[in-house]
N, C-alpha and C positions, 0 to 999 in steps of 0.2 A: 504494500500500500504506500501510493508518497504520501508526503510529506506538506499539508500546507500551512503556507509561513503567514501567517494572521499579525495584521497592525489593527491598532485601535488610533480613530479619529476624533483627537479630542481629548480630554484630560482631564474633565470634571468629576463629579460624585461617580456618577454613572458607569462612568472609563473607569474608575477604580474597581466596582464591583466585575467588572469582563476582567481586566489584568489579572485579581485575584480566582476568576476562573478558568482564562488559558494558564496559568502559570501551574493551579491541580489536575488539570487535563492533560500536563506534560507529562506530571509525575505517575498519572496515572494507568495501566497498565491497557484499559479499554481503549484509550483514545490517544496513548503518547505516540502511537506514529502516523496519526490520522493531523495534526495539529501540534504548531509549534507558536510560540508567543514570540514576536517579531520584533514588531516598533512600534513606537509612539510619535505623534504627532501634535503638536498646537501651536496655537499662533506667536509661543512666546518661546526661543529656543533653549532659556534657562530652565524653564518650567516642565517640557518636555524632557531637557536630559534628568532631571531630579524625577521624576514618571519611573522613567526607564532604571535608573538604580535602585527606586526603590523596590521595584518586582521584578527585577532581574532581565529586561529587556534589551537583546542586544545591541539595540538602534534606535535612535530617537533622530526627529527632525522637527525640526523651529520654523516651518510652512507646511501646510496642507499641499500644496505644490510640490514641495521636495517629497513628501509622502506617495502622492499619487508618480512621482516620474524614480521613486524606486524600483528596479526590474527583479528585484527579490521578494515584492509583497506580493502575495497570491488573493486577500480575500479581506476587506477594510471592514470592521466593524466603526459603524458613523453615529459617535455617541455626543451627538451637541445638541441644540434647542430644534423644538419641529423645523421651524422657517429655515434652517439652512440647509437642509438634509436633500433637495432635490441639488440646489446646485453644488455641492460637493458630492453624492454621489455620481453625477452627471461627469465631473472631472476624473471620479476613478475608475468610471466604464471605459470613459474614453482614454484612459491610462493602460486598460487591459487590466484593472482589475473585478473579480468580485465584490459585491458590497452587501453588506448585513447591516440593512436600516432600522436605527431604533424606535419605536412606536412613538408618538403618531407617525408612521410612515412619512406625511407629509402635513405642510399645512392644512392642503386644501386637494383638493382632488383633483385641481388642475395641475400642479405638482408631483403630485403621484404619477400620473398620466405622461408626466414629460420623464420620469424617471423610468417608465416602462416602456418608454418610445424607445428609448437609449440601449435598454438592456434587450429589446430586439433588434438595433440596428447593428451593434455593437457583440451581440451571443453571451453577453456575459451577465453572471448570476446579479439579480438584485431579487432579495425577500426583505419582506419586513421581520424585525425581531419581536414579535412581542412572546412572550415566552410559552405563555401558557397555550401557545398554538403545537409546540413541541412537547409538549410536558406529556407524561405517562398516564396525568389522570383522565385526559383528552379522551384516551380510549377505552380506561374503566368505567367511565360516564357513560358513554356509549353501551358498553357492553352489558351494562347493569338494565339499558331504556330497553336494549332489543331483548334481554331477558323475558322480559315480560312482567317482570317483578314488580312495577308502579302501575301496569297496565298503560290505556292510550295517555299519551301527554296531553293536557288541557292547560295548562299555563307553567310558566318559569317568570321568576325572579332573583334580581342580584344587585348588588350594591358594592357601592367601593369609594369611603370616604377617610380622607386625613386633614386636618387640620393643618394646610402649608402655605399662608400669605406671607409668612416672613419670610419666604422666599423670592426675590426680584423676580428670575425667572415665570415663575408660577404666575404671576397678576400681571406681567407686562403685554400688552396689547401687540408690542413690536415685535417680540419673541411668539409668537403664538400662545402666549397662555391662556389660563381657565383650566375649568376643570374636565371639559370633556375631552380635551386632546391628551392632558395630564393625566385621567384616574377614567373617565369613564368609557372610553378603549376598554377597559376590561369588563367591566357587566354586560356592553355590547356585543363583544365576541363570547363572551362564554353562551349567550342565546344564541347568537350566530351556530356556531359550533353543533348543538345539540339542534337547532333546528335546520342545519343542513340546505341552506341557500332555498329554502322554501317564500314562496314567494310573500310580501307585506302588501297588504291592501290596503292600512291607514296607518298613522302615528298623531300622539296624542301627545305634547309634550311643552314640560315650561320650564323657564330660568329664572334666578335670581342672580344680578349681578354684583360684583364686587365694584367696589368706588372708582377704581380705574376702568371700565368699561366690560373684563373678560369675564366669562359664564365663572358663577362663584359655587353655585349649587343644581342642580341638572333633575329633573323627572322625566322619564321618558316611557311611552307604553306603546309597544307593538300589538297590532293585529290584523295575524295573518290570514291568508285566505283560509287556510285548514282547520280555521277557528279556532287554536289555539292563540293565549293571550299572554304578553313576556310583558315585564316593568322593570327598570332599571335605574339608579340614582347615582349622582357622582356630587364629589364636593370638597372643597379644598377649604370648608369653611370647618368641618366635627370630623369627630371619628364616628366608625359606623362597626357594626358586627361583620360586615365583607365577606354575610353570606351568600351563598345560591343555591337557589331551589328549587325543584323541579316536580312539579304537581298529576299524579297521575289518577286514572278509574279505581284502582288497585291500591294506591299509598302511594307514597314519596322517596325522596331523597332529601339530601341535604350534604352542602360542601365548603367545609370550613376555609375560608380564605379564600375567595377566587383570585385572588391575585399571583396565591403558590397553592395550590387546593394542599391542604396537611391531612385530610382524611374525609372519607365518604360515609353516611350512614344510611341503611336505607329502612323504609319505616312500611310498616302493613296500615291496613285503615283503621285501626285501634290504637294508632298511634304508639306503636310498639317496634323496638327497633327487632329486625331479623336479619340484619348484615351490617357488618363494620371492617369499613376497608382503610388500612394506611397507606400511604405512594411508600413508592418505593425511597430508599436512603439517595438523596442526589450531593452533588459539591457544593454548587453555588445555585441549582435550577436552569444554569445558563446554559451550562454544558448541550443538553441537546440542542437547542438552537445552532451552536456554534457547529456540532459536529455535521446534523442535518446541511448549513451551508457550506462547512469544510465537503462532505462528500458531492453536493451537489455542482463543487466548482471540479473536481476532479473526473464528474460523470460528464463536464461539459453543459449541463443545464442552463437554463437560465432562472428559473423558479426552483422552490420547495414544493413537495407534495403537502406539506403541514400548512403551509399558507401560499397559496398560488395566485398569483396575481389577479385572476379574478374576483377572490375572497379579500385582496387587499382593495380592491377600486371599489367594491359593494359596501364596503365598510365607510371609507372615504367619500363615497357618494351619499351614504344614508347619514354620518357627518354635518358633510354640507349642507343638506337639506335640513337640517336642526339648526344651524345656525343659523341658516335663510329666514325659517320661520323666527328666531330669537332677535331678528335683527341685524345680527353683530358680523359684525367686519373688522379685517386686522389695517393696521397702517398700510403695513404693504402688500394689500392688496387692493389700494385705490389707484 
C-alpha cells in the first residue's frame, strides 16, 4: 500500500485536533502505511514552523502557496473559516493535490459548486470532512432501522448546541459565522443520513439572531414526502443534551452525542430498553475520514462513498434555502 503524505491547511484549534490524529494514525498499526503527517501551512511562517515541532511535522510552510506548489503533499486537509475553503481548495486541485474540506464545506452552495467544478476538471479528490459521515455508528444506525426493531420510521430528531460567542470566529458575519454552518451541519446530516436523500416536500423553520447579524439559535423541521417528520436545532447561544432520535411503529432509539455518537440504545414501546450498543474505541474520530480520503486519493477518485458530492451540494443547497428564508446574507457575498 503507498504511502500518503497528508499536510494540514491552517493552524488553528481545529488543525490541532487533525495533527494530533495523523500523528496516532502513524503510530498506529491499521493505518501507519496508509498515511503519513507531512506539513503544515499558515499564513505566518513562524507560526507554522512552531505547528510543525510541536507534533512532529517534517515541513512546514509560511504560504498557502508554498503548500499547494509542494510536489511531496498528496492530500491537504483545509482546516480554516467556511468563506475560505473554496478558494484554497480550488489552489490545491489545481496544484495536483487532494483536499479534505472541513465542514461547512463551503459558504454557500455556490462555492461548493465551484469547488466541485475543479475537482472534475482537475480528477482530483475533494470530500467534505465532517466526520460523523465516516464514523462507525453511521452504519449501526442503519442496521438497527433495517432490523426492524423500531418498526417504520415516522419522525427523527436532533440537536447540537454550545455556548461559543466568545469566539470572533463564530459571530463574524465576514467569516461565515452563526450557528448553522458552525453546529447545525450536524443534526442536519445525521436526518440526512438515516433518511437516505428521500425526497422534502416542505420546511418549516426560524432564527434568532445574535447582535452582529449571524443565525445565533436555528429551529428547523423537515417534511418529507414519505411522511415522515425530522426537527432539528442549533445554537451557539446554551448547551443542549446533542441528542438524536429516531421514532418508530415498534419503539425507538436514541444517540448520545450526535456530534461523536458514544452509544446507541434502542427502546421497545414500553419504553424499555432491549439493546445497548457502544462504537467502537476510535483515536481522535478523525481517523476515518482521513483514511477514507487517504484511500480515495490513491484509488484515483475524486469523491468519498461516505459523503459524495451529491450529499454535499443537497446539504449546501437545503442550507441556502434556510438562510434565504432567514434573510441573512454574509458580507461577501454582496
Amino acid at each position: 500500500m503507498a504511502q500518503i503524505n497528508v499536510a494540514i491547511l491552517g493552524a488553528g484549534r481545529i488543525a490541532q485536533s487533525m495533527a494530533k490524529t495523523l500523528v496516532a494514525m502513524a503510530a498506529d498499526e491499521r493505518y501507519r502505511d496508509l498515511v503519513a503527517p507531512y506539513a503544515v501551512a499558515a499564513r505566518d511562517g513562524e507560526r507554522a514552523a512552531e505547528f510543525a515541532a510541536k507534533y512532529g511535522f517534517p515541513v512546514s510552510h509560511g504560504s498557502y502557496e508554498e503548500l499547494a506548489a509542494d510536489p511531496n503533499v498528496n492530500l491537504v486537509y483545509i482546516a480554516t473559516p467556511h468563506n475560505f475553503h473554496a478558494e484554497q481548495a480550488v489552489l490545491c486541485m489545481r496544484a495536483g493535490k487532494g483536499v479534505l474540506v472541513e465542514k461547512a464545506f463551503g459558504a454557500n452552495a455556490a462555492q461548493s459548486q465551484e469547488m466541485l467544478d475543479v475537482s472534475a476538471q482537475t480528477g482530483m479528490l475533494c470530500t467534505e470532512a465532517i466526520w460523523t459521515r465516516y464514523m462507525p455508528s453511521r452504519a449501526m444506525i442503519d442496521d438497527i432501522i433495517a432490523s426492524g426493531a423500531i418498526g417504520e420510521v415516522q419522525a427523527i430528531e436532533a440537536n447540537l448546541c454550545y455556548p461559543t460567542t466568545a469566539k470572533a470566529r463564530i459571530t463574524d458575519p465576514a467569516l461565515a459565522g452563526g450557528a448553522l454552518l458552525d453546529v447545525g451541519v450536524y443534526p442536519i446530516n445525521f436526518i440526512d443520513m438515516i433518511m437516505h436523500n428521500a425526497p422534502i416536500a416542505r420546511i418549516e423553520s426560524s432564527m434568532q439572531p445574535f447582535e452582529t447579524g449571524v443565525d445565533a439559535h436555528d429551529s428547523m423541521t423537515f417534511y418529507y414526502e414519505n411522511g415522515v417528520m425530522a426537527t432539528a436545532q442549533s445554537s451557539i447561544l446554551c448547551h443542549s443534551d446533542r441528542m438524536g432520535a429516531v421514532w418508530g411503529t415498534k419503539g425507538y432509539l436514541t444517540c448520545q452525542n450526535i456530534n461523536n455518537v458514544e452509544s446507541i440504545d434502542v427502546f421497545d414501546g414500553t419504553h424499555t430498553v432491549t439493546a445497548h450498543y457502544d462504537v467502537p474505541a476510535q483515536l481522535t474520530g478523525y481517523e476515518y475520514e482521513v483514511a477514507a480520503a487517504a484511500q480515495a486519493v490513491l484509488d484515483g477518485s475524486t469523491e468519498c462513498a461516505e459523503m459524495p458530492h451529491a450529499d454535499t451540494m443537497r446539504i449546501m443547497k437545503l442550507m441556502d434555502s434556510l438562510r434565504a428564508d432567514w434573510e441573512l446574507t454574509y458580507p461577501f457575498e454582496a
